[in-house]
C-alpha positions in Angstrom: 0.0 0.0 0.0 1.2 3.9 -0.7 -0.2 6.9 1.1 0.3 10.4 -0.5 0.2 13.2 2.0 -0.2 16.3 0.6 1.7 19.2 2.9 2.0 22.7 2.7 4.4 24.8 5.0 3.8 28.5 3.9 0.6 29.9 5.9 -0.2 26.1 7.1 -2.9 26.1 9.0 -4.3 29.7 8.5 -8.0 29.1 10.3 -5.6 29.3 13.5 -3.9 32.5 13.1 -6.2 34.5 15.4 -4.7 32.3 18.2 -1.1 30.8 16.7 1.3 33.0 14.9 2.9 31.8 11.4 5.8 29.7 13.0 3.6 28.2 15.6 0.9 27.1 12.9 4.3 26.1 11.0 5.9 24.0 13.5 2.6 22.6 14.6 1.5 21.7 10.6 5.4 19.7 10.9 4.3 17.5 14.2 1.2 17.0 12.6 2.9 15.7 9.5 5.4 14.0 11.8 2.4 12.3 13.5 0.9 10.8 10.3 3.8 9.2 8.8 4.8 7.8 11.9 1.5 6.6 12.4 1.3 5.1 8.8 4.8 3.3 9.4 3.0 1.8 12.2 0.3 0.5 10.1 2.8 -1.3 7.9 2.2 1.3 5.0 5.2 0.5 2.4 5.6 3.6 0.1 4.7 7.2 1.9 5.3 10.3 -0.3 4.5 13.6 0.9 3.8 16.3 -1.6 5.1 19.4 -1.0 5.0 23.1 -2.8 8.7 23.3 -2.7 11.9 22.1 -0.9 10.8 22.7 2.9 12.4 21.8 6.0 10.3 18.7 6.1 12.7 17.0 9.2 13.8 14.0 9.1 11.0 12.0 8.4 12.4 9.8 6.1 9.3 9.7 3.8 10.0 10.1 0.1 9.5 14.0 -1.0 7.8 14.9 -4.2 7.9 18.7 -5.3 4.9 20.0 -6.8 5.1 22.9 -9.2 1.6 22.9 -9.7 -1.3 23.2 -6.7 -1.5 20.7 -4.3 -5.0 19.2 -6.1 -3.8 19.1 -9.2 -0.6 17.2 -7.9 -2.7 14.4 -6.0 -5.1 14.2 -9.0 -2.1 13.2 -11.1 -1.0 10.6 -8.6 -4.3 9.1 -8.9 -4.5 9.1 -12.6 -0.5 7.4 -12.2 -2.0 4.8 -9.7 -4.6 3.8 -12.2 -2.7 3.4 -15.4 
C-alpha cells in the first residue's frame, strides 16, 4: 500500500492565526505531519510520499518528497491518474 500526504508549510494552517502566529501554525502543521507518517509506518504502509510546494524543511522523516510545481489538487489528481494506469 502507498499513502500520498499532501503538505503545505507556507501559511499552514491559517483558520488558527487568530490564536497561533505563522511559526507556531508552522511548526505545529510539521508534528502534525510528523504524527501521520509515523502513524502510517506503524500501520505497515510500504511507500509514503509527501507532496510538497517546494523544498521545505520537512525534518527527518524519512518519507520520500515529491515537489509539486503545480497546486497541491492538481498534484494528488495526477498521482491518482499514475495509480490507475
Amino acid at each position: 500500500m502507498k499513502a500520498i500526504i499532501p503538505f503545505k508549510k507556507q501559511n499552514a494552517k491559517s483558520r488558527l492565526a487568530s490564536i497561533l502566529n505563522i511559526e507556531e501554525r508552522e511548526r505545529f502543521a510539521l508534528a502534525m505531519l510528523e504524527d501521520v507518517i509515523s502513524s502510517l509506518r506503524k500501520s505497515k504502509v510500504k511507500e509514503i510520499t509527501v507532496l510538497a510546494m517546494s523544498d521545505q524543511d520537512l525534518g527527518s522523516s524519512g518519507a520520500g518528497i515529491e515537489v509539486c510545481n503545480k497546486g497541491l489538487n492538481e498534484a494528488i489528481n495526477d498521482q491518482f491518474a499514475d495509480a490507475r494506469a
